[in-house]
C-alpha positions as a Python dict, from the first residue, in 0.01 Angstrom:
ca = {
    (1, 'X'): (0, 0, 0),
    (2, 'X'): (404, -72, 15),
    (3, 'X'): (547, 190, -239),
    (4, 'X'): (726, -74, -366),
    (5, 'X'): (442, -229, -503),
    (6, 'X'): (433, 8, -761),
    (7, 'X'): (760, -78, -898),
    (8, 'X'): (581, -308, -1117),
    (9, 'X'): (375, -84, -1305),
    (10, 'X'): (435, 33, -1664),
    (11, 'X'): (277, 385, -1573),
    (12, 'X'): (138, 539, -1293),
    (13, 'X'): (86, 866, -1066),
    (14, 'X'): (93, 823, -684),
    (15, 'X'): (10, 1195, -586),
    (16, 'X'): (18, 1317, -215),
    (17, 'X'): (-323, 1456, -86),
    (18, 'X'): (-208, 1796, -117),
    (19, 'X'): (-313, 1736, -452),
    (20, 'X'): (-706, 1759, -280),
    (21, 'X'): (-794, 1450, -101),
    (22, 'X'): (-737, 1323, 237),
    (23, 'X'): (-531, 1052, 149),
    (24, 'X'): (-301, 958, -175),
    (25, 'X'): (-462, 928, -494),
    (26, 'X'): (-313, 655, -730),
    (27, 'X'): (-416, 688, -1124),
    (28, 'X'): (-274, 355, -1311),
    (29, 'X'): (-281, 233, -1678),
    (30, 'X'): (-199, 619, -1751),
    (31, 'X'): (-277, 696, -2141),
    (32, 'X'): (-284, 1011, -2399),
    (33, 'X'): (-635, 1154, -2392),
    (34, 'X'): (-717, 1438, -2595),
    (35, 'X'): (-1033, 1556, -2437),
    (36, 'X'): (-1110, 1629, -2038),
    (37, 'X'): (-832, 1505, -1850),
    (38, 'X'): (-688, 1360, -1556),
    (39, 'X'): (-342, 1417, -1494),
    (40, 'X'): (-127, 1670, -1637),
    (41, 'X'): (190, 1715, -1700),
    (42, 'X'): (437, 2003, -1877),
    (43, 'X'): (803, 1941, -1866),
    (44, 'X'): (965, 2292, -1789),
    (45, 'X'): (1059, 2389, -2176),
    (46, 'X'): (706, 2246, -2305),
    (47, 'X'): (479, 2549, -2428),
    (48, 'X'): (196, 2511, -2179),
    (49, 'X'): (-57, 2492, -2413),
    (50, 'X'): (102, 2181, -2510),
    (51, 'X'): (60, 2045, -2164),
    (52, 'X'): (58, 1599, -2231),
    (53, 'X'): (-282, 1517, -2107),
    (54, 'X'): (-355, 1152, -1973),
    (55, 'X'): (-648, 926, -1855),
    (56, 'X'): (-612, 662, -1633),
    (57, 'X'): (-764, 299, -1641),
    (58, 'X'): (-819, 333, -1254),
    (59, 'X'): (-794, 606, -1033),
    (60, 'X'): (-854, 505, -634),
    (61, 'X'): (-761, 666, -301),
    (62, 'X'): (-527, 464, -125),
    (63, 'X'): (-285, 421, 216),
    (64, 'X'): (57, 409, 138),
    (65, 'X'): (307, 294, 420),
    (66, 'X'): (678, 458, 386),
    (67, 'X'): (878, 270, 525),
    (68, 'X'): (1187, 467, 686),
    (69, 'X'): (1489, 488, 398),
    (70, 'X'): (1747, 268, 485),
    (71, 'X'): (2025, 552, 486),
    (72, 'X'): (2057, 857, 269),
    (73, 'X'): (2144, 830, -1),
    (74, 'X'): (2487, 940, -198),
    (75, 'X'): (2460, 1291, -328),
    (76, 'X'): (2691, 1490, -554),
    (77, 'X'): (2608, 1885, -669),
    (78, 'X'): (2769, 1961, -976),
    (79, 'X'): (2815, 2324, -956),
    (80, 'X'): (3116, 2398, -1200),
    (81, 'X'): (3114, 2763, -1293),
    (82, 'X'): (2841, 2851, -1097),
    (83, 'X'): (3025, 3193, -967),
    (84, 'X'): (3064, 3266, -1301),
    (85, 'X'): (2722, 3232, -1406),
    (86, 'X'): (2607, 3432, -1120),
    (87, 'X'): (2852, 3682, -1232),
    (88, 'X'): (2706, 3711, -1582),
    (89, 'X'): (2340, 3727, -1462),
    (90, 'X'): (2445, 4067, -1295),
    (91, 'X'): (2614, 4178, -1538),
    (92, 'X'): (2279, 4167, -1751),
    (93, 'X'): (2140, 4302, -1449),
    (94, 'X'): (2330, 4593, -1416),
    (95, 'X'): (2302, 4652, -1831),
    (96, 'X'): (1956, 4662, -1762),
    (97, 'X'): (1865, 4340, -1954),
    (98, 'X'): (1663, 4148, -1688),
    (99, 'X'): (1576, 4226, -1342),
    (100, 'X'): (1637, 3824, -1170),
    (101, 'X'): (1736, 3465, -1312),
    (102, 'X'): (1641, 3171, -1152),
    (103, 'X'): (1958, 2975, -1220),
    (104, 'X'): (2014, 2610, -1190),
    (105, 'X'): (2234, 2361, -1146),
    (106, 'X'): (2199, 1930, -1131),
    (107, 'X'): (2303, 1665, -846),
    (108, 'X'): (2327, 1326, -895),
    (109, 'X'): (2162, 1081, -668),
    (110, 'X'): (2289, 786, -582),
    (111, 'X'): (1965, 568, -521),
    (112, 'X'): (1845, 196, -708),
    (113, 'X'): (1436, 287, -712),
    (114, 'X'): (1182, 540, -695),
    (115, 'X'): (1028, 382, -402),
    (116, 'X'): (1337, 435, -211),
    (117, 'X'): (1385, 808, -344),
    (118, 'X'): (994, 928, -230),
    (119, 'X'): (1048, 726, 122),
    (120, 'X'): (1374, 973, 193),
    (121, 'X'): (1165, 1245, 80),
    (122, 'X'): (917, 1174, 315),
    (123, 'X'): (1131, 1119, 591),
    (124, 'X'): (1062, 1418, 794),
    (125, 'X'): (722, 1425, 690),
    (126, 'X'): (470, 1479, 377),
    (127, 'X'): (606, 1708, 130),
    (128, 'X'): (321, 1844, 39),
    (129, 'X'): (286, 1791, -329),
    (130, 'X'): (471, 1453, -327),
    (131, 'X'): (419, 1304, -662),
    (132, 'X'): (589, 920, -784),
    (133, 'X'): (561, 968, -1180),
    (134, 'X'): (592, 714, -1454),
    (135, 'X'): (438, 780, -1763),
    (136, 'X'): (391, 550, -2093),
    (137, 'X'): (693, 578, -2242),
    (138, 'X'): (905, 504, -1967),
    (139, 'X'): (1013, 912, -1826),
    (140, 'X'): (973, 902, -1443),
    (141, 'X'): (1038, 1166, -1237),
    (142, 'X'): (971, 1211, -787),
    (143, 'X'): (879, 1522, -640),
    (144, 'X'): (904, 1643, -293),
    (145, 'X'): (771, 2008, -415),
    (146, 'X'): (622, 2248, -124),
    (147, 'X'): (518, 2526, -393),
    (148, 'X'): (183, 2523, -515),
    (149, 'X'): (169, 2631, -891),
    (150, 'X'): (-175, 2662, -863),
    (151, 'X'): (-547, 2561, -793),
    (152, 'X'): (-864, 2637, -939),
    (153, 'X'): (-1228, 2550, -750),
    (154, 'X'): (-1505, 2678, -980),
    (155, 'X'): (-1424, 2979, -1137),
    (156, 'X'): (-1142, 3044, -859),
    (157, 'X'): (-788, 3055, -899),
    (158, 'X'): (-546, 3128, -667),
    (159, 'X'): (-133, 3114, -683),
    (160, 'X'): (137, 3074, -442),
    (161, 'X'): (497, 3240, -598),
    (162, 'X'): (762, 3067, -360),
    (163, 'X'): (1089, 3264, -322),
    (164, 'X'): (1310, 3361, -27),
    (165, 'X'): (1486, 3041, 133),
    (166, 'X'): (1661, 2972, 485),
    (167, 'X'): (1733, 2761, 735),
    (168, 'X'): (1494, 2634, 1003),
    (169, 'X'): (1751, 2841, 1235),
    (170, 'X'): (1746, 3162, 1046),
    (171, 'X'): (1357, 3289, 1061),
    (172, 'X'): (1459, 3604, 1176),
    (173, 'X'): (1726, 3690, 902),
    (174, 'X'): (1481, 3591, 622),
    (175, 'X'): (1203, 3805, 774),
    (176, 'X'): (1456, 4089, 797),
    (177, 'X'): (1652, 3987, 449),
    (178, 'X'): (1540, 4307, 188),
    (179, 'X'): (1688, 4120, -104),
    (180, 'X'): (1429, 3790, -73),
    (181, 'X'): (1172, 4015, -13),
    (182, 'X'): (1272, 4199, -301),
    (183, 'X'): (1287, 3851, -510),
    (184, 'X'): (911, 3730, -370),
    (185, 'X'): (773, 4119, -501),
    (186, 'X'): (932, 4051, -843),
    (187, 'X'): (776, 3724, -901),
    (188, 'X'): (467, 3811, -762),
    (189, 'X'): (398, 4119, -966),
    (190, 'X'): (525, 3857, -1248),
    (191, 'X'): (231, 3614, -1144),
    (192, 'X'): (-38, 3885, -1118),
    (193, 'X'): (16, 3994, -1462),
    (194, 'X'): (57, 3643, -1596),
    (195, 'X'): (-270, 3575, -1448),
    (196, 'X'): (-467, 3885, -1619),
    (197, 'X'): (-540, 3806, -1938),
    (198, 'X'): (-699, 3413, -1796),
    (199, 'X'): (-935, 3667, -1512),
    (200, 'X'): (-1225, 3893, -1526),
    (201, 'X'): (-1119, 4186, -1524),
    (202, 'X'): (-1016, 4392, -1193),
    (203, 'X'): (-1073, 4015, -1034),
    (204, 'X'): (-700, 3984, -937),
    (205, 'X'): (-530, 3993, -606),
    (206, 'X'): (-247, 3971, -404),
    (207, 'X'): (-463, 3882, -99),
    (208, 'X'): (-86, 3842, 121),
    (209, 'X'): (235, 3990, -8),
    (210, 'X'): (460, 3779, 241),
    (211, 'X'): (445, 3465, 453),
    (212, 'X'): (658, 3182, 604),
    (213, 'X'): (626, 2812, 525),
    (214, 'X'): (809, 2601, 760),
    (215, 'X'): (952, 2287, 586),
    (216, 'X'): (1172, 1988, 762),
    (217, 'X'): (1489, 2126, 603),
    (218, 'X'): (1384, 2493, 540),
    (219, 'X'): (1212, 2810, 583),
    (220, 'X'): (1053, 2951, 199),
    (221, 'X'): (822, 3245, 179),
    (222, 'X'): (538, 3263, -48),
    (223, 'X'): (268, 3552, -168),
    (224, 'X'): (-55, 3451, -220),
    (225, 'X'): (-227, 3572, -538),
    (226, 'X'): (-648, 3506, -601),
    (227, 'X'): (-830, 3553, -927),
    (228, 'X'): (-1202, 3488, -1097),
    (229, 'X'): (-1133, 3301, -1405),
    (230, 'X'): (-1282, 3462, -1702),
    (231, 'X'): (-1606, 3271, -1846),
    (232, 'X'): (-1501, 3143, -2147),
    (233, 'X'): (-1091, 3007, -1969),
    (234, 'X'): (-1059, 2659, -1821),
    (235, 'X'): (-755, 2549, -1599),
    (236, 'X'): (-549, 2396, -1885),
    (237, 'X'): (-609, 2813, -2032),
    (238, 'X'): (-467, 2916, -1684),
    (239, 'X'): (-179, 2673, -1707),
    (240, 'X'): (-87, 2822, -2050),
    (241, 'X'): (-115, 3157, -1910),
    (242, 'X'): (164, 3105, -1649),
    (243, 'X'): (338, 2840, -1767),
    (244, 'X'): (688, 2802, -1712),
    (245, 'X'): (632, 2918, -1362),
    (246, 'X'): (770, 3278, -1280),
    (247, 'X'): (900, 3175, -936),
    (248, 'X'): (1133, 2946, -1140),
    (249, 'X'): (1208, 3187, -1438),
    (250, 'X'): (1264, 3542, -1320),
    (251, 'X'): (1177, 3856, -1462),
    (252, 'X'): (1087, 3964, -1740),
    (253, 'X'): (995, 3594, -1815),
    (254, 'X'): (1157, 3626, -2191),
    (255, 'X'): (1454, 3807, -2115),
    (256, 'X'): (1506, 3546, -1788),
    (257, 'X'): (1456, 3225, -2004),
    (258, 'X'): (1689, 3315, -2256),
    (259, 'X'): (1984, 3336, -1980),
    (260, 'X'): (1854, 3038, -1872),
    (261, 'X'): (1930, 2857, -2192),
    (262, 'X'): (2276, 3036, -2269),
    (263, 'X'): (2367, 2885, -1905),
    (264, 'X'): (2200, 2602, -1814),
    (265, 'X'): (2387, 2335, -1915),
    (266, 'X'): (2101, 2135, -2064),
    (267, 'X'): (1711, 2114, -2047),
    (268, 'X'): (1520, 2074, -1675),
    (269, 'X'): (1284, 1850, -1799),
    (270, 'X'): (1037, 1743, -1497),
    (271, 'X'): (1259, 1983, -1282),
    (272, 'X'): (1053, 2294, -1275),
    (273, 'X'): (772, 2188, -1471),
    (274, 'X'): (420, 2123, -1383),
    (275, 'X'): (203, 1844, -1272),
    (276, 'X'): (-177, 1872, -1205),
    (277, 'X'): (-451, 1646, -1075),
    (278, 'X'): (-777, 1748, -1246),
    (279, 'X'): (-1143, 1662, -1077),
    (280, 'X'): (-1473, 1794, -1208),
    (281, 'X'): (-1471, 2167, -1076),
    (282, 'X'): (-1121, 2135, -884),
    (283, 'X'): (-795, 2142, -1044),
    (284, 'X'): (-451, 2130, -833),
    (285, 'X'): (-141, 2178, -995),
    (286, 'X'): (228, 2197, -830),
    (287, 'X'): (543, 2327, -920),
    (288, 'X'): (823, 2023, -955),
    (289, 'X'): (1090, 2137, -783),
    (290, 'X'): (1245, 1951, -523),
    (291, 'X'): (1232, 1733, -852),
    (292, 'X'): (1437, 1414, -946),
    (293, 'X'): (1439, 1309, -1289),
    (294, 'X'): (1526, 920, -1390),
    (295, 'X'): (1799, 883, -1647),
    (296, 'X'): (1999, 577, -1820),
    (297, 'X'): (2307, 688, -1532),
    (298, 'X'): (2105, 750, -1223),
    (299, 'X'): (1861, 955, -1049),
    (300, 'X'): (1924, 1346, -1145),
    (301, 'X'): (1785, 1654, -903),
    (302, 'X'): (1777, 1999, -944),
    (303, 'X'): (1839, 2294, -712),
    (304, 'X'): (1876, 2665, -793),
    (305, 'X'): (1789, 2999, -666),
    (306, 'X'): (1688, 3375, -781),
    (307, 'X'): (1978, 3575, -871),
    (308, 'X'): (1934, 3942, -824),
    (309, 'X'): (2137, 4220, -870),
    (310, 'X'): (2265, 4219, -473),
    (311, 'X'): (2285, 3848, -451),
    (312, 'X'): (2634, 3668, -312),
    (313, 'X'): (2727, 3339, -538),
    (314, 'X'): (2846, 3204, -213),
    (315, 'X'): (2540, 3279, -58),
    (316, 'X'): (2338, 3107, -346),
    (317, 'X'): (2538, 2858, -363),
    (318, 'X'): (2491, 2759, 35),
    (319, 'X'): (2131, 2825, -46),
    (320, 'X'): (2125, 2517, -305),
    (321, 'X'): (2266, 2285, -9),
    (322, 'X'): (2025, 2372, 181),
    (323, 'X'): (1695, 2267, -38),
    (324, 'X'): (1934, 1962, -103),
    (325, 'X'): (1790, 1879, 251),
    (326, 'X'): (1512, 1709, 104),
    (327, 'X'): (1728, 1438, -18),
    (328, 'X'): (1845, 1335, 308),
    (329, 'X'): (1688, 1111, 582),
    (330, 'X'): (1812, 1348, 839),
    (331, 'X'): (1854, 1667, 830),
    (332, 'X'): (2182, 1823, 882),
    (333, 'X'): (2296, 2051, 1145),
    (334, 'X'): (2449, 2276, 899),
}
């Protein structure tokens, strides 16, 4: 299948097979359902509980052929004030109001079609939850996202928290770095407790405090949390439960989001949110960042990073350029 192809489809899901299959799964015709679901979706201010659940008309495992992007496209980060933002976050640090804020900030991407967005994604290779979005309605939204939010096989769960970021050159640094292992320990301890009240008891885990992924553009580091889901909970229970995700909220959750709408300069939408494939007894759901969002002026992505009480703004900032790296078809050299 061309992904171009799609292009003529009033609403869709093309979802990666790290969504659980060997190859892509596409779900057309999408509609509301109100019962079992399919596909699942919660933009990143929705109340997970009121997760929009859809159906599809068809759902069938198919090939898709990327063709190689024609050039990368035209990007521009609009950071205004972001050194004063950082500023303020440790200021509420240091007063002892929150302990880490996952600040944001938006790029604009200069690109005609989805199609052509998801090809440069994939440039380098399959992000692993890459996701081409277009619900009834007309919102569209495609995701390059590495993070798993998280997965559920049986009465399973398990979570991946993604936070620490370098360059592919830099491996050593971030194993070394105390303030991103710091960051991953926060959100962790955030996800184990967000995950208690959804478990039997005494069921949950951090099975591995600290590992490396190795991305085209990047080096993140993830924890990896495991958990027995409680008789009576379900997946869409568990997506309540955690929902926004901690790795892109900080801690505490409530004091974190409410810096993150005094700052933000307007709602993530997609960016940040979640997206899940359900199936019987398996349920995969991934965390949308590396996110672009369609609007009436353009393609709009978001970037940001966990500010701690230690962190640099410069450094942050030259953080955000580099998960910008999934936007372009090669990656740069600095």
């Amino acid at each position: 299948m061309n992904l171009a192809a799609l292009a003529s489809l009033k609403s869709f899901a093309l979802l990666g097979p790290g969504f659980g299959g060997e190859r892509w799964a596409l779900l057309s015709g999408l509609r509301e359902a109100s019962g079992l679901p399919e596909l699942v979706y919660a933009p990143f201010e929705a109340q997970g509980s009121a997760a929009r659940r859809y159906v599809a008309e068809r759902r069938e495992a198919v090939t898709v052929e990327v063709e190689p992007p024609r050039a990368a496209p035209q990007v521009v980060l609009r950071a205004e004030g972001y050194h004063e933002a950082v500023a303020r976050i440790r200021e509420a640090i240091a007063a002892g109001d929150v302990y880490q804020v996952c600040y944001t900030v938006r790029a604009e991407v200069w690109v005609a079609a989805g199609a052509e967005l998801l090809a440069t994604m994939c440039r380098h290779g399959m992000p692993r939850f890459a996701a081409w979005v277009r619900l009834p309605g007309g919102e569209e939204f495609v995701s390059a996202s590495p993070e798993l939010f998280f997965e559920t096989d049986g009465r399973r769960i398990h979570t991946e928290p993604m936070k620490g970021t370098a360059r592919g050159d830099r491996s050593g640094a971030l194993e070394a770095s105390a303030k991103d292992r710091a960051e991953l320990a926060m959100i962790t301890d955030l996800l184990r407790n967000d995950l208690t009240p959804v478990c039997r008891p005494r069921s949950v885990l951090v099975t591995c405090d600290r590992r490396t992924l190795v991305l085209p553009y990047a080096l993140q580091t993830v924890s990896d949390i495991a958990g027995e889901l409680a008789d009576e909970a379900t997946p869409l229970d568990a997506l309540a439960a955690l929902h926004p995700g901690g790795s892109v909220t900080g801690a505490p959750k409530a004091a974190a989001l409410a810096m993150i709408r005094d700052l933000e300069a307007g709602p993530r939408g997609a960016y940040c949110g979640a997206l899940g494939l359900c199936a019987e007894e398996r349920s995969v759901f991934s965390l949308l960042i590396r996110t672009a969002s369609r609007t009436p002026d353009g393609w709009v992505y978001g970037v940001g990073s966990g500010v701690v009480w230690d962190s640099d703004a410069d450094a942050e900032l030259a953080e955000l350029h580099v998960k910008l790296g999934a936007l372009w078809s090669d990656t740069p050299s600095s």
